[in-house]
C-alpha positions as CSV (number, residue, x, y, z in Angstrom):
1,X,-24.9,-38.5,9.9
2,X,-24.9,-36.0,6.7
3,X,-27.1,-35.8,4.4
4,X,-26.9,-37.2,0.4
5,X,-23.8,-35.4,-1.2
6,X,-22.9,-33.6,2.0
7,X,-19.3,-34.6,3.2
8,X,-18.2,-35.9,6.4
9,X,-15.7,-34.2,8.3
10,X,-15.4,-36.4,12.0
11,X,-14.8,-34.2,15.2
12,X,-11.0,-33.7,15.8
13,X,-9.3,-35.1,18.7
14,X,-6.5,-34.5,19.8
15,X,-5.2,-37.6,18.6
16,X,-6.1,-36.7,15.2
17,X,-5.3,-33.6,15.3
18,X,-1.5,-34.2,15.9
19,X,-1.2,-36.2,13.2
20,X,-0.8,-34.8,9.9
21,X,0.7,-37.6,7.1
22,X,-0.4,-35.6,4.1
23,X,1.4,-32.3,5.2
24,X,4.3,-34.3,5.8
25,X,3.7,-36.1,2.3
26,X,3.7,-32.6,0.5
27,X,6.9,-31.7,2.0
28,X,8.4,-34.5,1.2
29,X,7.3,-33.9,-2.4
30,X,8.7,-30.7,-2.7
31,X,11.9,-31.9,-1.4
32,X,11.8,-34.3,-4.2
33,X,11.3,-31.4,-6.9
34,X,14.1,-29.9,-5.7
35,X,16.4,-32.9,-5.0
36,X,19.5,-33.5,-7.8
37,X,17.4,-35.1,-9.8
38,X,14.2,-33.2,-9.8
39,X,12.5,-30.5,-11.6
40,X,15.0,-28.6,-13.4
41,X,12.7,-25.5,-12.9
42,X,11.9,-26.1,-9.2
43,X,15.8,-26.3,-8.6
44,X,16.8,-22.9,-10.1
45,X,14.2,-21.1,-8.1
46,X,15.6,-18.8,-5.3
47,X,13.9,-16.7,-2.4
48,X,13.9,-14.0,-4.6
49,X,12.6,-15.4,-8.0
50,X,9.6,-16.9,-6.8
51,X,8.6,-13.8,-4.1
52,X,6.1,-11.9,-5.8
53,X,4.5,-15.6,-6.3
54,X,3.8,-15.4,-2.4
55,X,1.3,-12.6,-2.5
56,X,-0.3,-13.4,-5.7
57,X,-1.2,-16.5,-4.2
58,X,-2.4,-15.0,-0.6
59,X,-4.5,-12.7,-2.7
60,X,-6.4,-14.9,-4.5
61,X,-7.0,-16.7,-1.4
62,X,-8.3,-13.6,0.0
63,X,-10.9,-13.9,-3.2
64,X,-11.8,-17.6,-2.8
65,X,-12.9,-16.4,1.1
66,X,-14.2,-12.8,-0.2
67,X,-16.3,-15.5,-2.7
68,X,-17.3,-17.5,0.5
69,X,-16.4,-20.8,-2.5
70,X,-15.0,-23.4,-0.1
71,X,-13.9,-25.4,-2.6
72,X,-12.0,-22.4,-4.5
73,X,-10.8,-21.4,-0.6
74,X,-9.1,-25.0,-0.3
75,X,-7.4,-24.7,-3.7
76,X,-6.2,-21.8,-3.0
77,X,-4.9,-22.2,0.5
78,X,-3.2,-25.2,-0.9
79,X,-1.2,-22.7,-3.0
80,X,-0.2,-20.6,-0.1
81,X,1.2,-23.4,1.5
82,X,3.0,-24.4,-1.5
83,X,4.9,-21.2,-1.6
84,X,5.1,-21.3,2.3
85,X,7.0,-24.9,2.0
86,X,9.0,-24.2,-1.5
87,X,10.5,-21.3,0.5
88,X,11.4,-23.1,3.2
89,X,12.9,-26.0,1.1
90,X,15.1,-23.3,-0.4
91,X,16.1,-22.0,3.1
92,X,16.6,-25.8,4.0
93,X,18.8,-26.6,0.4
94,X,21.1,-23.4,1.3
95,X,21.6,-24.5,5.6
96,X,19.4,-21.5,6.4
97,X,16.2,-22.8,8.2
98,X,13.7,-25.8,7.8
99,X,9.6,-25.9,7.9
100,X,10.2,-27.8,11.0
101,X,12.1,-24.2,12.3
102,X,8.8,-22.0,10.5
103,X,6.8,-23.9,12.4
104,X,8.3,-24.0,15.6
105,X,8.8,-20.2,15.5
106,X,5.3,-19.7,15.1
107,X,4.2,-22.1,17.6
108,X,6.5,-20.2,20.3
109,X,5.2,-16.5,19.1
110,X,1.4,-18.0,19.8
111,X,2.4,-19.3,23.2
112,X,4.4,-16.4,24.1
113,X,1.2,-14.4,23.3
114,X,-1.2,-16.3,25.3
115,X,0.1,-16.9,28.4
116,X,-3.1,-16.9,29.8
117,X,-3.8,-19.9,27.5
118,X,-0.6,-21.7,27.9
119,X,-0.5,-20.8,31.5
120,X,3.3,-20.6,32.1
121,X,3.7,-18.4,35.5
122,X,7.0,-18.0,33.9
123,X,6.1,-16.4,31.1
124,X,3.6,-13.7,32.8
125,X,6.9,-13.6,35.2
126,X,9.0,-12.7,32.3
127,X,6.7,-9.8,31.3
128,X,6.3,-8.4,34.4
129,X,2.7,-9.0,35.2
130,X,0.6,-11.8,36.7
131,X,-2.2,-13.9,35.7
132,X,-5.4,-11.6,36.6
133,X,-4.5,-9.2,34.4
134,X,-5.7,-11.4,31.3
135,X,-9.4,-12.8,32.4
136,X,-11.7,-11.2,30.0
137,X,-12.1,-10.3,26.3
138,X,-10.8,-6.9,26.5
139,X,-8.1,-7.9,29.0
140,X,-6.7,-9.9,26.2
141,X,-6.2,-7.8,23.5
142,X,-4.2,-5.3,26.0
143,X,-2.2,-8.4,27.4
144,X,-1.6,-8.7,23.1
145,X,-0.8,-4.9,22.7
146,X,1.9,-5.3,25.4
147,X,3.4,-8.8,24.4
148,X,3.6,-6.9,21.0
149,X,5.7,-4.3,22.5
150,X,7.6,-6.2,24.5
151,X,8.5,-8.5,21.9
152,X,9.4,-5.4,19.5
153,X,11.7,-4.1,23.0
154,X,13.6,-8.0,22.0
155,X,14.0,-7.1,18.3
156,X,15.2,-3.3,18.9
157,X,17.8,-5.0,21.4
158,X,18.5,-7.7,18.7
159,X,18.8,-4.6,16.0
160,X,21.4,-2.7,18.2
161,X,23.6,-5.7,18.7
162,X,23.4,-6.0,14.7
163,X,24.3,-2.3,14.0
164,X,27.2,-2.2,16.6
165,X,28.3,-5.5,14.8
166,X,28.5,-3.7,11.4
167,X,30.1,-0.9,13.2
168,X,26.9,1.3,12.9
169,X,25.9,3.8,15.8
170,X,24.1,0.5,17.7
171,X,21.5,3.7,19.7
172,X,20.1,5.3,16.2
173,X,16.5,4.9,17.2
174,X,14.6,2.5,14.8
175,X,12.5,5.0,12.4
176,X,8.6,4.6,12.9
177,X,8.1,3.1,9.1
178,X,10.9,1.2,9.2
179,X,9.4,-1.8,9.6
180,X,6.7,-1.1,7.0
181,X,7.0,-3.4,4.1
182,X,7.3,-1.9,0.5
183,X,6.4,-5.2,-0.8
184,X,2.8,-5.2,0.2
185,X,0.1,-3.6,-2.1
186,X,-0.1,-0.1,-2.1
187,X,-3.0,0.5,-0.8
188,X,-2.2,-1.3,2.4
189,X,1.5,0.4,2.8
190,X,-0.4,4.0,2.3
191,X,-3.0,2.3,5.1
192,X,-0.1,1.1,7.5
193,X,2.4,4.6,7.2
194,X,-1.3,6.8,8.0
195,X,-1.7,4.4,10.6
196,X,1.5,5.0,12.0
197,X,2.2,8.8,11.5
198,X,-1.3,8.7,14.2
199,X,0.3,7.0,16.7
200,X,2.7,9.6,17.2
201,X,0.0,12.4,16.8
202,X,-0.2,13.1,13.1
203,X,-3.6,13.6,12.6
204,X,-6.5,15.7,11.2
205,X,-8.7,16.8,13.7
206,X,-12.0,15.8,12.0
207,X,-12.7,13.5,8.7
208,X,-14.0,16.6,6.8
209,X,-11.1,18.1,7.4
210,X,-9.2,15.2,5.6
211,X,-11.5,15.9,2.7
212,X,-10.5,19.4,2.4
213,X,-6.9,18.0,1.9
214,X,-8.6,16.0,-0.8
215,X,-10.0,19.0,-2.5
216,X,-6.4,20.5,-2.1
217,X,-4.1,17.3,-3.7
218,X,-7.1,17.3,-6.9
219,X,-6.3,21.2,-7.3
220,X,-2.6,20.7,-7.3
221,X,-3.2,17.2,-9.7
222,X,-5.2,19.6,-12.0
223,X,-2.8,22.3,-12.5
224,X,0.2,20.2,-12.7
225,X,1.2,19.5,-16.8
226,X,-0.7,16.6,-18.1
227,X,0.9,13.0,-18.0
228,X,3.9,14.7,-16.6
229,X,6.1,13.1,-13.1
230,X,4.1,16.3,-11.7
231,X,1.2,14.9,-12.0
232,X,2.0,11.5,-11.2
233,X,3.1,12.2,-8.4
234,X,0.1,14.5,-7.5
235,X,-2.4,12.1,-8.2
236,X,-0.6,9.9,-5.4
237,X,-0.8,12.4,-3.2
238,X,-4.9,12.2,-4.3
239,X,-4.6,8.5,-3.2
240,X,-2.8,8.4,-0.1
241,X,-5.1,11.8,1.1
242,X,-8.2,9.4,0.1
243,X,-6.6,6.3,2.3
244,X,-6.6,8.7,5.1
245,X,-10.6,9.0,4.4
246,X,-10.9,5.8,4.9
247,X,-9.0,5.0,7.8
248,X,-11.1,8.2,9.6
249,X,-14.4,6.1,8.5
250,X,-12.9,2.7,9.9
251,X,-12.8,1.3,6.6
252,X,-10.1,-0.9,5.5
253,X,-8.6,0.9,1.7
254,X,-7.8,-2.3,-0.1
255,X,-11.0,-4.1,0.9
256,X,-13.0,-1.3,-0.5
257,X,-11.4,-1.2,-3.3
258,X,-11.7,-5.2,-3.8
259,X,-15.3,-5.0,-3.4
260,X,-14.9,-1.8,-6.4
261,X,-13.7,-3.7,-8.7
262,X,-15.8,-7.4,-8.4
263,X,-18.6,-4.8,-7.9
264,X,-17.6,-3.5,-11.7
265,X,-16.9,-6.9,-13.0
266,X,-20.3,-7.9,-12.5
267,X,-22.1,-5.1,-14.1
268,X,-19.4,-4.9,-17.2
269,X,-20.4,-9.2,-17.3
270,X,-23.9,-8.2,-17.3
271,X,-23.0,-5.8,-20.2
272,X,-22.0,-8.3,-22.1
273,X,-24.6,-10.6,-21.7
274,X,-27.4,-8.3,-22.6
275,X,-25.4,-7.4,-25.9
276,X,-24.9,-11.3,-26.1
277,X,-28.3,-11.6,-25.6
278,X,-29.0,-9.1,-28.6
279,X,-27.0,-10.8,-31.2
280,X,-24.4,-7.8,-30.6
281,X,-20.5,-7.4,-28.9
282,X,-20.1,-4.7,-26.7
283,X,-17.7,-3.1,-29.5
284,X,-20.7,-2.6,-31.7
285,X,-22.2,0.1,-29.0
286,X,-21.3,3.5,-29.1
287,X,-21.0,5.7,-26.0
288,X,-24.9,5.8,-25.6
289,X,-25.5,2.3,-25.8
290,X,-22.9,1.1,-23.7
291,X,-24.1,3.9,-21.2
292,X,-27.7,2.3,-21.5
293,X,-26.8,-1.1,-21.1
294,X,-24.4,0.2,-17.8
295,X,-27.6,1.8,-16.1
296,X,-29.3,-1.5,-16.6
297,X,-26.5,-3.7,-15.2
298,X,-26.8,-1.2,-12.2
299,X,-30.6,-1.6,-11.8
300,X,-31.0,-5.3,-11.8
301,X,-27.8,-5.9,-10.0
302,X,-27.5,-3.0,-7.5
């Protein structure tokens, strides 16, 4: 039993675990908001209008996790799958797709990558390999690596048939960054296209040598006119040259820059405190004192 003021959370089953009355409750309600008579602002919403609300959302779940708060982490979740559902619901409203096809899609993607899980001789068959060839850890993630590929063989197939459709040359190769979404932070879209460009041999040798082109894009940022497109688009290249640092190091960009900046939340909080503390507001420090009171923050909180 748990202890005082711990919850309770019984062992699935797989009878419990099949039944789920409160997702199906929740899309029910959003099919209510957007039902004739529902929430005029829910009703005018389209894929595109609400979008952007998708990634704020998975970000500040990535926070609530980053924050190990599992109370913040279920509130948040919550909010992904709101957008998850309200999408579909809009897909559903216009005869495009239903949750019930979301989910079904994903459910056949996992299968279709663990056959070794799912078992089907058929689909090892359908891949070309057999069952042995998936026994141990690092067997897996190959077997994943080719399912990967062979499912991307499907979608170039699927993108030729498309093209010769629209009367486009159906055997233009797909570019390598086709399929790299602009919509994602920037960080993370610098990350993928580095990642990428490697793949097909793009690559410094060594990580110093990386830094060098580091040294090379601040030179060109510092000569360029100040505040001018020149330098804007300099200091990118500054950026993107630093992302390539840190996929050399193994290190994931927008993490590290995550960490950055609740890193300099905490000591600009502790800043403010300390002045609290002292009757004062940060405003009435000059450069000095806000320098003092920054070393401090670093001392006590590291």
């Amino acid at each position: 039993m748990p202890e005082e003021g711990q919850r309770y959370f019984p062992v699935p089953t797989a009878e419990t675990t099949c039944r789920h009355p409160e997702f199906d409750r929740f899309v029910q309600i959003i099919a209510d908001l957007r039902s004739p008579n529902g929430c005029p602002w829910d009703l005018k919403q389209t894929h595109q209008s609400i979008a952007k609300n998708m990634l704020e959302e998975a970000f500040e779940a990535v926070a609530a996790i980053e924050e190990g708060d599992v109370d913040h982490m279920r509130e948040e979740l919550g909010d992904v799958l709101l957008e998850v559902v309200l999408q579909a619901q809009i897909a559903a409203d216009a005869g495009e797709f239903t949750i019930e096809d979301v989910a079904h899609d994903v459910s056949e993607k996992i299968i279709r990558r663990h056959p070794h899980i799912y078992g089907a001789e058929a689909s090892f068959a359908a891949l070309g390999l057999d069952e042995a060839q998936a026994k141990g850890a690092d067997e897996v993630e190959d077997l994943w690596d080719f399912i990967k590929g062979h499912e991307k063989r499907l979608k170039d197939a699927q993108r030729a048939e498309k093209r010769a459709a629209a009367g486009l040359d159906p055997c233009a190769p797909r570019g390598l960054l086709e399929d790299v979404s602009h919509a994602q932070p920037a960080l993370m879209e610098a990350q993928e296209i580095s990642r990428k460009a490697v793949s097909r041999g793009f690559e410094w040798e060594t990580v110093d040598d990386v830094w060098d082109k580091v040294a090379e894009e601040v030179q060109e940022f510092k000569a360029a006119p100040p505040r001018s497109e020149e330098a804007e688009m300099e200091f990118g290249d500054i950026l993107f040259s630093l992302v390539n640092v840190a996929r050399k190091e193994h290190l994931d960009a927008e993490s590290c820059l995550r960490r950055a900046c609740a890193k300099f939340r905490r000591r600009w909080e502790a800043m403010e405190r300390a002045a609290y503390e002292q009757g004062k507001d940060l405003n009435d420090y000059g450069i000095d004192g806000l320098e003092e009171l920054w070393q401090r923050a670093k001392r006590d909180l590291g």
